[in-house]
Biopython code that builds the backbone (N, CA, C, O; Angstrom):
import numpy as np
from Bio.PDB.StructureBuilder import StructureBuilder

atoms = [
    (1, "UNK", "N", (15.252, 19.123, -5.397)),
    (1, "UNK", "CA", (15.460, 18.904, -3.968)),
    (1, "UNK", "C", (15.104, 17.462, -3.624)),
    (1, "UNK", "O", (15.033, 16.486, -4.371)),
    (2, "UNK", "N", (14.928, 17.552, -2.493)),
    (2, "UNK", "CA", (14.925, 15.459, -1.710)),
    (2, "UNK", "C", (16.075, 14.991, -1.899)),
    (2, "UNK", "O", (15.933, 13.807, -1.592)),
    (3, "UNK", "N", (17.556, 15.197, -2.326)),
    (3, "UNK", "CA", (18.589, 14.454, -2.404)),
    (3, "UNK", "C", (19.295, 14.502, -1.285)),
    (3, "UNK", "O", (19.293, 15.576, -0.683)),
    (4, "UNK", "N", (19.954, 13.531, -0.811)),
    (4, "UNK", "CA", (20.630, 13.961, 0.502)),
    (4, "UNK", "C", (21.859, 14.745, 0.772)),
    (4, "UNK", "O", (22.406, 14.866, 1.868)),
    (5, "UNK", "N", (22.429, 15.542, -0.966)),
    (5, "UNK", "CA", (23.110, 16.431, -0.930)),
    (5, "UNK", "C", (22.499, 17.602, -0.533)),
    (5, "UNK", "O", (23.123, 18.624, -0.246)),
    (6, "UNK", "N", (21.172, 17.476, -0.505)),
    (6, "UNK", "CA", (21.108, 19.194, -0.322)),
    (6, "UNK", "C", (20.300, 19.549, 1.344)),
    (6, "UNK", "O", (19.427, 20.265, 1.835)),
    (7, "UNK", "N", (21.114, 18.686, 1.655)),
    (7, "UNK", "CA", (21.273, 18.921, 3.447)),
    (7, "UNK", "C", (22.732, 18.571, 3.913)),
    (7, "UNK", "O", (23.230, 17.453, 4.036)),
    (8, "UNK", "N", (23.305, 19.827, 4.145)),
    (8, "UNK", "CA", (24.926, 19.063, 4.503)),
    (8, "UNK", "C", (24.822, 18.288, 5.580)),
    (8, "UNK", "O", (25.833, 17.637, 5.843)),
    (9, "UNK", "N", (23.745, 18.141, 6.401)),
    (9, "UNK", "CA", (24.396, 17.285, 7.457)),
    (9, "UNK", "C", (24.220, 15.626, 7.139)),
    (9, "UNK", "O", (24.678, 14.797, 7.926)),
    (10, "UNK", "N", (23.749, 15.368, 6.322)),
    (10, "UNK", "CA", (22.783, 13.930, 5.805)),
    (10, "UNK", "C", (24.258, 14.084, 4.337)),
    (10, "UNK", "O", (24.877, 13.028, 4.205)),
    (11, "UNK", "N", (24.529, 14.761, 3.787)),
    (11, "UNK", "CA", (25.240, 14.699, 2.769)),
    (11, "UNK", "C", (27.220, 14.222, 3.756)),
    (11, "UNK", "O", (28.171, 13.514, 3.427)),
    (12, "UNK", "N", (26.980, 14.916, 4.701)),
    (12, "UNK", "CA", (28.529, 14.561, 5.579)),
    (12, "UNK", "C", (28.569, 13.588, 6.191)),
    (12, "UNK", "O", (29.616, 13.245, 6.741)),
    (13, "UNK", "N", (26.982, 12.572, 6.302)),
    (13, "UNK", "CA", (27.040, 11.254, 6.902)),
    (13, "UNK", "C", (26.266, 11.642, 8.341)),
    (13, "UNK", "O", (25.769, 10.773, 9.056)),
    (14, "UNK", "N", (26.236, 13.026, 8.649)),
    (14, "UNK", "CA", (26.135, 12.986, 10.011)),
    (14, "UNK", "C", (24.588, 12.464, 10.779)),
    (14, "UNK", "O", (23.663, 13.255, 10.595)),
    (15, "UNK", "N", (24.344, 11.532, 11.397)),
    (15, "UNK", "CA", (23.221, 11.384, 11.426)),
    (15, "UNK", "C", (22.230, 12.353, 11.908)),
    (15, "UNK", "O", (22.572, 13.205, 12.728)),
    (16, "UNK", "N", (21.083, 12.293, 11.484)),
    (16, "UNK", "CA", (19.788, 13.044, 11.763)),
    (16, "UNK", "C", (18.821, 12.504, 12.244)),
    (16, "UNK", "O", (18.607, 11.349, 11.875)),
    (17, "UNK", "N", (18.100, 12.988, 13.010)),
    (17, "UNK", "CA", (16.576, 13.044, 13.116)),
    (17, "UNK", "C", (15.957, 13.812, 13.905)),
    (17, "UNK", "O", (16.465, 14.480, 14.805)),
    (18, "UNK", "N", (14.659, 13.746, 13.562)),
    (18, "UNK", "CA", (13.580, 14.952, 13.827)),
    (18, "UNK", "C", (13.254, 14.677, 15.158)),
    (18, "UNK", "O", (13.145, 13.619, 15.779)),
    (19, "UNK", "N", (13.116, 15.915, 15.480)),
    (19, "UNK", "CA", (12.640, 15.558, 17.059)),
    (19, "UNK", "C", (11.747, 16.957, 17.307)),
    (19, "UNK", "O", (11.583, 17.855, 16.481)),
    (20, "UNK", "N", (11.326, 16.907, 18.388)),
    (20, "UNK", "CA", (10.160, 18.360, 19.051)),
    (20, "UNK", "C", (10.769, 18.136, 20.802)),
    (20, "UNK", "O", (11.377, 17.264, 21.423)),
    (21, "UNK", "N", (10.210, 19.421, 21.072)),
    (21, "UNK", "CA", (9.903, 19.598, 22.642)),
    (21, "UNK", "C", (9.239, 19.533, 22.817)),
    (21, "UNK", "O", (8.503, 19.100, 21.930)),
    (22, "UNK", "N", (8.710, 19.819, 23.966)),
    (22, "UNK", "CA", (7.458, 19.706, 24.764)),
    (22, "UNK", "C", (6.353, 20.971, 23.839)),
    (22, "UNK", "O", (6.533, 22.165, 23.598)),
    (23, "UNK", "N", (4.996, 19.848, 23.452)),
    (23, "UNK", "CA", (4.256, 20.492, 22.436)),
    (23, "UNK", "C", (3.746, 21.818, 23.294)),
    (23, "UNK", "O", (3.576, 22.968, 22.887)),
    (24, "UNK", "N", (3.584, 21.336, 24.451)),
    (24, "UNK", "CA", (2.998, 22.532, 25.589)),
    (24, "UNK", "C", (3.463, 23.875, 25.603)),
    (24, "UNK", "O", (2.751, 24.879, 25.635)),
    (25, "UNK", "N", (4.951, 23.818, 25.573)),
    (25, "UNK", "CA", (6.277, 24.993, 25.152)),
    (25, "UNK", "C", (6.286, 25.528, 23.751)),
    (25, "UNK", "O", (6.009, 26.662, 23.363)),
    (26, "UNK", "N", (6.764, 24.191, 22.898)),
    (26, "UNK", "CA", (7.100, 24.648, 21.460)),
    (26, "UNK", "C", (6.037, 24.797, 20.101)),
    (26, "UNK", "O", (6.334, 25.054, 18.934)),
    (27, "UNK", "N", (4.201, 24.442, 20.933)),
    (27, "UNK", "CA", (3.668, 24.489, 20.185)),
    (27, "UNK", "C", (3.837, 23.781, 18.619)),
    (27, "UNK", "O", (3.377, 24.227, 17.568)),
    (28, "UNK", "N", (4.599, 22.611, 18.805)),
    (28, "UNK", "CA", (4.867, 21.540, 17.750)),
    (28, "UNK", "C", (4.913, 20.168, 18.070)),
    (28, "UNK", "O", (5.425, 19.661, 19.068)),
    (29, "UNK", "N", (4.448, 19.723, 17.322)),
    (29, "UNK", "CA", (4.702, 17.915, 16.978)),
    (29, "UNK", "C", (5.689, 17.316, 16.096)),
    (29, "UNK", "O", (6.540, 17.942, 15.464)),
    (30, "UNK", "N", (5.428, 15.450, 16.099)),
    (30, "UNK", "CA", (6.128, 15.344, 14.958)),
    (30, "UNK", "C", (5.605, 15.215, 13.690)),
    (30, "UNK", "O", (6.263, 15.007, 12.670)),
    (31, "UNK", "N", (4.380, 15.344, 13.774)),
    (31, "UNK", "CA", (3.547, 15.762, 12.437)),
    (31, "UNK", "C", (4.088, 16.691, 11.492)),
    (31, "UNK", "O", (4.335, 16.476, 10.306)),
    (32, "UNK", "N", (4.261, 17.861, 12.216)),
    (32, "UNK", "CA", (4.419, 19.312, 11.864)),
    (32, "UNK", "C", (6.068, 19.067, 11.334)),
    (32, "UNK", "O", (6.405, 19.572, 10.264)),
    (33, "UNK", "N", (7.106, 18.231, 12.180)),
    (33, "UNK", "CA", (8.250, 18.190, 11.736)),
    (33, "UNK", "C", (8.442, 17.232, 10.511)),
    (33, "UNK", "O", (9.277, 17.552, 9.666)),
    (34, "UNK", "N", (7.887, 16.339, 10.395)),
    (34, "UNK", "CA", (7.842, 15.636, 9.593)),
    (34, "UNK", "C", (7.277, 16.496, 7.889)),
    (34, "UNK", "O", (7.887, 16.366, 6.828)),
    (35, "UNK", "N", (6.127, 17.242, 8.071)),
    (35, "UNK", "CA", (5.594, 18.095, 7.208)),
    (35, "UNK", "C", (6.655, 18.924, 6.260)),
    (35, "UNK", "O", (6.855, 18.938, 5.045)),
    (36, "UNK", "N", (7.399, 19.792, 7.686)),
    (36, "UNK", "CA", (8.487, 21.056, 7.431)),
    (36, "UNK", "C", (9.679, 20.074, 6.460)),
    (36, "UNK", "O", (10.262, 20.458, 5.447)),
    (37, "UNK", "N", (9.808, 18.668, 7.165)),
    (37, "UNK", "CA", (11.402, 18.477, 6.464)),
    (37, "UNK", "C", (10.559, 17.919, 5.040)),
    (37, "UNK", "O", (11.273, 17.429, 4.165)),
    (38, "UNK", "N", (9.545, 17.963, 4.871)),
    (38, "UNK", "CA", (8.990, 17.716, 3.128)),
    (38, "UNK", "C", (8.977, 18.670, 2.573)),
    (38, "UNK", "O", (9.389, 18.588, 1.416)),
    (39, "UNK", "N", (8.493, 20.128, 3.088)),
    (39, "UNK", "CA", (8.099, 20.973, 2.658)),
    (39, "UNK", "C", (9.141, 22.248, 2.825)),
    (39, "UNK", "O", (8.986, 23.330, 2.258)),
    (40, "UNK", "N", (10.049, 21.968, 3.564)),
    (40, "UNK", "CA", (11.067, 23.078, 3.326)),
    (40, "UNK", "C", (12.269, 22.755, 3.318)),
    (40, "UNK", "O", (12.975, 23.763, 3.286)),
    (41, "UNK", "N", (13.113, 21.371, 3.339)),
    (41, "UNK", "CA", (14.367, 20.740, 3.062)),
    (41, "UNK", "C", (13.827, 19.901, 1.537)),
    (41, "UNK", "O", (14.700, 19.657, 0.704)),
    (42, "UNK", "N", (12.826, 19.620, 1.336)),
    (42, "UNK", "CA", (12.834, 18.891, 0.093)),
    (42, "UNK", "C", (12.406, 16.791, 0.454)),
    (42, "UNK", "O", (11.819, 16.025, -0.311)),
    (43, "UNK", "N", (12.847, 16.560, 1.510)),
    (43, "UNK", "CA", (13.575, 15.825, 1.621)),
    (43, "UNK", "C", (12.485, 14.376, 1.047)),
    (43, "UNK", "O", (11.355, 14.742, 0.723)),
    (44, "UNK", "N", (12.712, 13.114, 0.939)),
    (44, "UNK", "CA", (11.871, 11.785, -0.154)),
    (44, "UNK", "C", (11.478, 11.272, 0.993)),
    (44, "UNK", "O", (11.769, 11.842, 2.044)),
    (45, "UNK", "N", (10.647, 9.942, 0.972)),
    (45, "UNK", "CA", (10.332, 9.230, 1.775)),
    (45, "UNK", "C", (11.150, 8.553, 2.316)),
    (45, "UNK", "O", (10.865, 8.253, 3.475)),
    (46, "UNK", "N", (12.621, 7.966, 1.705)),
    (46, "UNK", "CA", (13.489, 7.481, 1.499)),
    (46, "UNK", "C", (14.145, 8.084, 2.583)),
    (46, "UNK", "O", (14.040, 7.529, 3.676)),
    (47, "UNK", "N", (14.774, 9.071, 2.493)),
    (47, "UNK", "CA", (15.097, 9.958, 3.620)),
    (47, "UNK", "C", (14.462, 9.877, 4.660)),
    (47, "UNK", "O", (15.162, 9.354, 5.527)),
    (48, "UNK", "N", (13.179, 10.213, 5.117)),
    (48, "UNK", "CA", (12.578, 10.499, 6.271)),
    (48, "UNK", "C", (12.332, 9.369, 7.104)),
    (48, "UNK", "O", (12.098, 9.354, 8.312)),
    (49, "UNK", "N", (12.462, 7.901, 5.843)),
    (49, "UNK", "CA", (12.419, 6.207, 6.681)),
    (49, "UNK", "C", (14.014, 6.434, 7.569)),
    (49, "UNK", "O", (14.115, 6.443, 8.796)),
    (50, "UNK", "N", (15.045, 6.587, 6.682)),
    (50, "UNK", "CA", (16.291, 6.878, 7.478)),
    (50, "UNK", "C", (16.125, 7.507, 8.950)),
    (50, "UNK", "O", (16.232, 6.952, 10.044)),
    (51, "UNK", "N", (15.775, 9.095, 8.564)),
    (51, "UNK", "CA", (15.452, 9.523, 9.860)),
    (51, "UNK", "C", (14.474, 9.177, 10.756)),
    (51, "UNK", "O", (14.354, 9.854, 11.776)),
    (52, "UNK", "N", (13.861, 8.377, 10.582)),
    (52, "UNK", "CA", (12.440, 7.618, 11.900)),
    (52, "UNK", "C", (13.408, 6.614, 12.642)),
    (52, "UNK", "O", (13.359, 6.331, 13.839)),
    (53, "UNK", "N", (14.470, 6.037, 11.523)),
    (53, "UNK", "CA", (15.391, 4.765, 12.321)),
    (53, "UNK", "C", (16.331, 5.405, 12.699)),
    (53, "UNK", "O", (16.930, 4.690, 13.502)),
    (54, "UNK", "N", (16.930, 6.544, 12.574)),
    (54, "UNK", "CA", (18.167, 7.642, 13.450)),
    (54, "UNK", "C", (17.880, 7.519, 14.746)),
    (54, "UNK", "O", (18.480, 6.902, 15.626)),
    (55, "UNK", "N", (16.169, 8.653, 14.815)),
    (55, "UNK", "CA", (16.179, 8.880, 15.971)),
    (55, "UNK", "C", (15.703, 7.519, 17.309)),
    (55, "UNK", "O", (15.429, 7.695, 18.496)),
    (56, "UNK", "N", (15.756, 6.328, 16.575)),
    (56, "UNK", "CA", (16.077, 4.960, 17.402)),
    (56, "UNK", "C", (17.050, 4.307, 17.705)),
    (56, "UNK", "O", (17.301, 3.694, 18.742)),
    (57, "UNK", "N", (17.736, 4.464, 16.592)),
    (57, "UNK", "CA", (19.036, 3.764, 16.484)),
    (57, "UNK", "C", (20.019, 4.841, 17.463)),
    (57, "UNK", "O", (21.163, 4.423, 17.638)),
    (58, "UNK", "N", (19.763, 5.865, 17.959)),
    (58, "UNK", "CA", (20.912, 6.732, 18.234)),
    (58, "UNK", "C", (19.995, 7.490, 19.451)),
    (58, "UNK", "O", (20.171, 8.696, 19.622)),
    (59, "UNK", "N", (19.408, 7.052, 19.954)),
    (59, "UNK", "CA", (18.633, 7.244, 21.289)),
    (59, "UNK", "C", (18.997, 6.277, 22.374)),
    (59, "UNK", "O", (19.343, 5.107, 22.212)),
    (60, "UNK", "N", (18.876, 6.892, 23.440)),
    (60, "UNK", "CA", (19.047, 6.248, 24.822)),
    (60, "UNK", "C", (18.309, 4.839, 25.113)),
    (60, "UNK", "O", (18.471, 4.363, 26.237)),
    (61, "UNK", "N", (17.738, 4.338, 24.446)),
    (61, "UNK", "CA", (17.219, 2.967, 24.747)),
    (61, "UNK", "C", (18.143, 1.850, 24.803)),
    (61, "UNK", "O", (19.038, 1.452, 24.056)),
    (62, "UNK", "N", (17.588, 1.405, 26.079)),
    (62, "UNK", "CA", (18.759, -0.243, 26.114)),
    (62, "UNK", "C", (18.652, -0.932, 25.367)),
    (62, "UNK", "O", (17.803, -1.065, 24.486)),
    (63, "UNK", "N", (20.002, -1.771, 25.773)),
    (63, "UNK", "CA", (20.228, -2.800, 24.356)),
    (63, "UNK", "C", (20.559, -2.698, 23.101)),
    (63, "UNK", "O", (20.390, -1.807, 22.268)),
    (64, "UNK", "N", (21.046, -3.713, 23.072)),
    (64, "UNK", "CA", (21.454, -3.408, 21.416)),
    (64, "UNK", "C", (20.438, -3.551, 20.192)),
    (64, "UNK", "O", (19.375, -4.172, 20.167)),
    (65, "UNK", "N", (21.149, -2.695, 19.033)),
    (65, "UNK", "CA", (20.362, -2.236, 17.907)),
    (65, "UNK", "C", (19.849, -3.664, 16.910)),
    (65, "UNK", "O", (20.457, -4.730, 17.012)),
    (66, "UNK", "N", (18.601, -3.485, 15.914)),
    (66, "UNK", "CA", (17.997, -4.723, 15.705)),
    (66, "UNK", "C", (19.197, -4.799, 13.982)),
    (66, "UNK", "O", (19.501, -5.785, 13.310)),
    (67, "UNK", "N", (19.618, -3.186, 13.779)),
    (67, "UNK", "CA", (20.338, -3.474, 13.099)),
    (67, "UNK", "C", (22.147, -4.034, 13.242)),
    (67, "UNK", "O", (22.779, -4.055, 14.298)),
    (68, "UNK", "N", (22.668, -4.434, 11.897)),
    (68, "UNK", "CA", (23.817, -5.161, 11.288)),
    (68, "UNK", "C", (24.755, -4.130, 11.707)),
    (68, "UNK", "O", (25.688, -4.246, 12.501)),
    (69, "UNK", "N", (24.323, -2.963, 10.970)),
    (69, "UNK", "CA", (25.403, -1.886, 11.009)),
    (69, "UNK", "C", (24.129, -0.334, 10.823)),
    (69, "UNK", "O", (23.000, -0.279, 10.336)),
    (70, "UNK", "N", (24.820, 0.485, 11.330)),
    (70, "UNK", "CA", (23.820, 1.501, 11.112)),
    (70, "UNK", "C", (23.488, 2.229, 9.530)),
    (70, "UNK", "O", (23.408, 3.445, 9.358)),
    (71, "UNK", "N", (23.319, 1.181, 8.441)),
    (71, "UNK", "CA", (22.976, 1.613, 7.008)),
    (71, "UNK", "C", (21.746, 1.321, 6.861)),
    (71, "UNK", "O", (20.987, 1.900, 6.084)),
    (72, "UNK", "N", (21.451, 0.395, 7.602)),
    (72, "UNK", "CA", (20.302, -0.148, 7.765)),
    (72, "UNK", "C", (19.503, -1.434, 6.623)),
    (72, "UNK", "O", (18.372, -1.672, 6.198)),
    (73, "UNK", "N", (20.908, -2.018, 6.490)),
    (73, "UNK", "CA", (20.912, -2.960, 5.325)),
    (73, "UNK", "C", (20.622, -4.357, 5.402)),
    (73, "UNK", "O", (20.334, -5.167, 4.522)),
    (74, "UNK", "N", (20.818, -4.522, 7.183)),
    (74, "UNK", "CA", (20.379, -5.808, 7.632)),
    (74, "UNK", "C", (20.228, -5.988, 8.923)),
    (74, "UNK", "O", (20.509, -5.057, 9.678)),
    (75, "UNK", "N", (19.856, -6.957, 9.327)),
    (75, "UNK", "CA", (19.226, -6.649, 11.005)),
    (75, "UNK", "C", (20.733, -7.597, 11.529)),
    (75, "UNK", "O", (21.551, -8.216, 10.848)),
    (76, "UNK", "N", (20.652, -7.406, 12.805)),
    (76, "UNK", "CA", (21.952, -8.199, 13.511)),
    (76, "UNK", "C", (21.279, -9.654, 13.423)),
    (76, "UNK", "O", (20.116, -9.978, 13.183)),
    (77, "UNK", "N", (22.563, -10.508, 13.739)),
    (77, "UNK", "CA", (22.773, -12.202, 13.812)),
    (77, "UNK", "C", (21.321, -12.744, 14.124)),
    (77, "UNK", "O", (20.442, -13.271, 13.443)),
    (78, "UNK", "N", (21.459, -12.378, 15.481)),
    (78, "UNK", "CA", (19.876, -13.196, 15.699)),
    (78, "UNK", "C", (18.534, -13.160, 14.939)),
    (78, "UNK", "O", (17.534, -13.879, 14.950)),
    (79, "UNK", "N", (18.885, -12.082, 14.295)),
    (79, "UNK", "CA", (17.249, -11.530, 13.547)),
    (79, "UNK", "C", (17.534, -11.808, 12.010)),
    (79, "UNK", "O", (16.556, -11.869, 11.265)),
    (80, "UNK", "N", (18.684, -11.964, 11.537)),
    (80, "UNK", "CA", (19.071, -11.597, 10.264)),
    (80, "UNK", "C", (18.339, -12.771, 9.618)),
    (80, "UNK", "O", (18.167, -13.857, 10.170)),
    (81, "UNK", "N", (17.843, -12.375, 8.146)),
    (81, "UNK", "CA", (16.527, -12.915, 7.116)),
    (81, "UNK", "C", (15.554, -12.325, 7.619)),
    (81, "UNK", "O", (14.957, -11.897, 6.632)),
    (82, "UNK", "N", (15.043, -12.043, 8.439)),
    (82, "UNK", "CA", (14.011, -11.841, 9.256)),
    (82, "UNK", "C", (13.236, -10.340, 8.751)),
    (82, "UNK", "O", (12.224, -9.929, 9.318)),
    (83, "UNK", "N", (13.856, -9.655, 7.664)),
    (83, "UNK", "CA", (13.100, -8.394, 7.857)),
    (83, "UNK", "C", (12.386, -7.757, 7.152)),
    (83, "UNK", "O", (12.227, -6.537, 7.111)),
    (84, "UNK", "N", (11.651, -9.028, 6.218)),
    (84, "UNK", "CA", (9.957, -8.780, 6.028)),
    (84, "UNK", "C", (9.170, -9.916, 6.664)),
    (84, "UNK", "O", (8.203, -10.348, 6.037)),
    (85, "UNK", "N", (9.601, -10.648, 8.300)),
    (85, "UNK", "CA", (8.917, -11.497, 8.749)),
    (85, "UNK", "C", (8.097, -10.858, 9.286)),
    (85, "UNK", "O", (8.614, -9.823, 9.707)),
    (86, "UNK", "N", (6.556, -10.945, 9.617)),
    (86, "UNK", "CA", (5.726, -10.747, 10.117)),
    (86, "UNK", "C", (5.683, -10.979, 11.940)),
    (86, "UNK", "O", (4.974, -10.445, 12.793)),
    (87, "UNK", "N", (6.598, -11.845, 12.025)),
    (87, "UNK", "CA", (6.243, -12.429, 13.640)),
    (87, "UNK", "C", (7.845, -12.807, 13.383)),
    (87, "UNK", "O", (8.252, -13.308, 12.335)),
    (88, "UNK", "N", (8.719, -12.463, 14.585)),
    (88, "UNK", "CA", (10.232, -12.857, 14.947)),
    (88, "UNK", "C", (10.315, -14.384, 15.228)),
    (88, "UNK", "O", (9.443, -14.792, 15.996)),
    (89, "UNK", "N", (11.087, -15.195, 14.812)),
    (89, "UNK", "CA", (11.435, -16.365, 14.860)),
    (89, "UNK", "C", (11.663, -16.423, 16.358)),
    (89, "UNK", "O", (11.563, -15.343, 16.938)),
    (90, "UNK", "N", (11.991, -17.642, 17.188)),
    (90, "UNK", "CA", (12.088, -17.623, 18.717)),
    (90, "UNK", "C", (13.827, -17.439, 18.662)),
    (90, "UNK", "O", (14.262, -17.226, 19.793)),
    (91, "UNK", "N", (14.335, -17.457, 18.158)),
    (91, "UNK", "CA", (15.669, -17.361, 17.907)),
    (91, "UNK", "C", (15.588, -15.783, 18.566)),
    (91, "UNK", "O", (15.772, -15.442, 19.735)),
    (92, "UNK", "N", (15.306, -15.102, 17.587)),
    (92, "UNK", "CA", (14.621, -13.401, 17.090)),
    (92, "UNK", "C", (14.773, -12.422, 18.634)),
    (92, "UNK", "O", (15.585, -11.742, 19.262)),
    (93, "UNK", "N", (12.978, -13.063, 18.690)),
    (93, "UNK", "CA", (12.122, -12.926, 19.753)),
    (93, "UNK", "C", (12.773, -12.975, 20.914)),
    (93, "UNK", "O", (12.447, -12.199, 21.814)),
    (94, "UNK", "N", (13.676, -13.783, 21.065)),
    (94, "UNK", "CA", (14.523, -13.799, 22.568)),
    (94, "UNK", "C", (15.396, -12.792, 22.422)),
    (94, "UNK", "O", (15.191, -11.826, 23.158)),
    (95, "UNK", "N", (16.400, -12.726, 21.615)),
    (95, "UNK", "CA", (16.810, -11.230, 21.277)),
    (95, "UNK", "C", (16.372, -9.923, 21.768)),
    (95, "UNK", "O", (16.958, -9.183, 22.558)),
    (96, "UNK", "N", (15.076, -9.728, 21.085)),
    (96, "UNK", "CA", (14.178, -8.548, 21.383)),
    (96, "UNK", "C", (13.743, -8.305, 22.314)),
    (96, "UNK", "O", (13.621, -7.163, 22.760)),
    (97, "UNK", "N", (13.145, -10.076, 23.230)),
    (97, "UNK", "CA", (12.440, -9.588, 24.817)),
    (97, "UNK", "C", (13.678, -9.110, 25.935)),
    (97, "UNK", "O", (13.458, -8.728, 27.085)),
    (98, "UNK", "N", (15.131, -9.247, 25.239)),
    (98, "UNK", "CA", (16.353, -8.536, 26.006)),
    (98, "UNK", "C", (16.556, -7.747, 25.412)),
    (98, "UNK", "O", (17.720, -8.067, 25.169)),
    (99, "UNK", "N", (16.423, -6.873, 24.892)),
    (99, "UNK", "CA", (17.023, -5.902, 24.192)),
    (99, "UNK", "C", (16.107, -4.816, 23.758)),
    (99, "UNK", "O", (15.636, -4.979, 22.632)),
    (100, "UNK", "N", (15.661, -3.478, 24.554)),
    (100, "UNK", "CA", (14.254, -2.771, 24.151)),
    (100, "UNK", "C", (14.467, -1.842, 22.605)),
    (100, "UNK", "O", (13.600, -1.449, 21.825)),
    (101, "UNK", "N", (15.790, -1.708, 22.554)),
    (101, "UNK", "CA", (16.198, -0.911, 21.169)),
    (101, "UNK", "C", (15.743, -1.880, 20.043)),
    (101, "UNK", "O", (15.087, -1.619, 19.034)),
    (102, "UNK", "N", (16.207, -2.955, 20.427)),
    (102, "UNK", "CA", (15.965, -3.859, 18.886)),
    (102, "UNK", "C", (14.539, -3.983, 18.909)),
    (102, "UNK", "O", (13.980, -3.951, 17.812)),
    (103, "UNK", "N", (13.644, -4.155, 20.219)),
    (103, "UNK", "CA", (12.520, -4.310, 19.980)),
    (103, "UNK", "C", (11.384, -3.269, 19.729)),
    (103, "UNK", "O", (10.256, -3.505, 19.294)),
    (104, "UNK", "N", (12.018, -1.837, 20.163)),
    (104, "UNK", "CA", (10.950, -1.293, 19.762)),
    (104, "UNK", "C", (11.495, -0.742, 18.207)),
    (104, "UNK", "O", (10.738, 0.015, 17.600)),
    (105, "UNK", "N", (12.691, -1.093, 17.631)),
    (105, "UNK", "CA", (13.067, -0.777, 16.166)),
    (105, "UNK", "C", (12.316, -1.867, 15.291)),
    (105, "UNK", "O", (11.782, -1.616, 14.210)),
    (106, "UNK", "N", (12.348, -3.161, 15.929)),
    (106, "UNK", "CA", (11.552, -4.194, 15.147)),
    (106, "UNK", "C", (9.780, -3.667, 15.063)),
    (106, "UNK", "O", (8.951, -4.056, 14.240)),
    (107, "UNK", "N", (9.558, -2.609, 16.276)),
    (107, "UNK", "CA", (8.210, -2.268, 15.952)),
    (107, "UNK", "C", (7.763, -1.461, 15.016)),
    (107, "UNK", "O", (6.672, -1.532, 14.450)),
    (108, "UNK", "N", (9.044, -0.293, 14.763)),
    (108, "UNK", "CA", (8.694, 0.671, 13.598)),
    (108, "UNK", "C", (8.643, -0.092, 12.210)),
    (108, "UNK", "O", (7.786, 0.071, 11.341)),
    (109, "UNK", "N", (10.108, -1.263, 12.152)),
    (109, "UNK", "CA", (10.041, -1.706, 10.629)),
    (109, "UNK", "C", (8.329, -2.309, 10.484)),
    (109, "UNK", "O", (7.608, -2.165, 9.497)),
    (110, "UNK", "N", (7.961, -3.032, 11.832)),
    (110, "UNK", "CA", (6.647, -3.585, 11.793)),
    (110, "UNK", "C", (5.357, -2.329, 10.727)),
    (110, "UNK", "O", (4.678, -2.651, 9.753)),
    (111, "UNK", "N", (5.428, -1.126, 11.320)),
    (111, "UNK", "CA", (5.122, -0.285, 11.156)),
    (111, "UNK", "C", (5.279, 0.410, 9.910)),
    (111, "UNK", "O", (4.411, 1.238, 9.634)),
    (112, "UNK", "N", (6.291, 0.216, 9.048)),
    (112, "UNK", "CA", (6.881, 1.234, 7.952)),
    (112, "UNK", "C", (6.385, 0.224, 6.662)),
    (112, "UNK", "O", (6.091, 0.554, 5.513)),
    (113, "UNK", "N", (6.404, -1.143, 7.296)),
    (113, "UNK", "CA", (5.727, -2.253, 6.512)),
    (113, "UNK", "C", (4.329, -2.263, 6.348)),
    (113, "UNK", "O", (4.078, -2.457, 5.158)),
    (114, "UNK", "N", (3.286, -2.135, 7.042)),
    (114, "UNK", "CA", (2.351, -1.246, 6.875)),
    (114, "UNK", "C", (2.126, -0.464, 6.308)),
    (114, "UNK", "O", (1.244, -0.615, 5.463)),
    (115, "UNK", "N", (2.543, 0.343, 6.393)),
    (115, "UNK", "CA", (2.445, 1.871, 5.739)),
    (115, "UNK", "C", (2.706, 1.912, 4.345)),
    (115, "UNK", "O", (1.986, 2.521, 3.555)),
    (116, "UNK", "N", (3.840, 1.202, 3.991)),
    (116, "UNK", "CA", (4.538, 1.417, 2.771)),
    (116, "UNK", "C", (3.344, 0.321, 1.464)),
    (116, "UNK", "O", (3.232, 0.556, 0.261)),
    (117, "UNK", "N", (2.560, -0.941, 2.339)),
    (117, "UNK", "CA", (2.094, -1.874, 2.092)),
    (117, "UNK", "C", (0.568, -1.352, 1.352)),
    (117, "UNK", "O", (0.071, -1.926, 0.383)),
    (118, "UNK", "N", (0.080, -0.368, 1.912)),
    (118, "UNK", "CA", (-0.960, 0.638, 1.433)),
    (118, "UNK", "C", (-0.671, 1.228, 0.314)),
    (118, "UNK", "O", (-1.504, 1.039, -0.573)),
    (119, "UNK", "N", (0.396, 2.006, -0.005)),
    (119, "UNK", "CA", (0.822, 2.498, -0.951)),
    (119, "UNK", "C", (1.079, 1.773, -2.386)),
    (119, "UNK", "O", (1.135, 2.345, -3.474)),
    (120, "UNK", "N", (1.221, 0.388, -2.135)),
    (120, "UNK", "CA", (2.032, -0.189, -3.481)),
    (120, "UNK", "C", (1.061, -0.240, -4.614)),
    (120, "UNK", "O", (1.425, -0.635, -5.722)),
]
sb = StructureBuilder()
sb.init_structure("model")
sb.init_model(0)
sb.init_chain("A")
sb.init_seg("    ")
for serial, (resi, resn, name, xyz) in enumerate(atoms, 1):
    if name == "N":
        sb.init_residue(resn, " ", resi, " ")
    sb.init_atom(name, np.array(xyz, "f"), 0.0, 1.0, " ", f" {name:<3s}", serial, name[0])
structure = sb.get_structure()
């Protein structure tokens, strides 16, 4: 398991991500979802970085995306080189202080860089 064949919807391209309701109602987080899609889809880390940038990239936030194209292979014009920079170039940065999608997506990569940075 963990391959992205063995979820048809991630295997048909279709995008994904995890989400909850109101914890008050559904008695869940995204802890717990995050847990389930390890522990009962299979799914890699690899996968679940995809789905943290789905549910940004494909959410209601203004502005445009910090990515190239949604593969997530490179950031758009203004930002592009930029995406193991620590601090956005002013080029970047002006980008982002217009644009809340790119900027709060530039916060997760901020974030996944971290995370991943512990691990090595």
């Amino acid at each position: 398991m963990g391959d992205v064949a063995d979820v048809p919807q991630l295997a048909a391209g279709v995008p994904v991500a995890l989400a909850t309701d109101d914890p008050g109602v559904s008695r869940d987080d995204m802890t717990n979802q995050y847990m389930r899609a390890v522990q009962d889809q299979g799914l890699d880390y690899a996968t679940l970085r995809r789905l943290a940038r789905n549910s940004l990239e494909y959410s209601f936030a203004e502005g445009e995306s910090l990515w190239a194209d949604r593969k997530y292979e490179g950031f758009a014009a203004a930002c592009a080189g930029e995406t193991h920079a620590p601090k956005p170039s002013e080029r970047c940065g002006t980008f982002l202080a217009s644009n809340t999608k790119a900027r709060i997506e530039w916060r997760l990569e901020q974030r996944l860089r971290e995370f991943e940075a512990t691990w090595k």
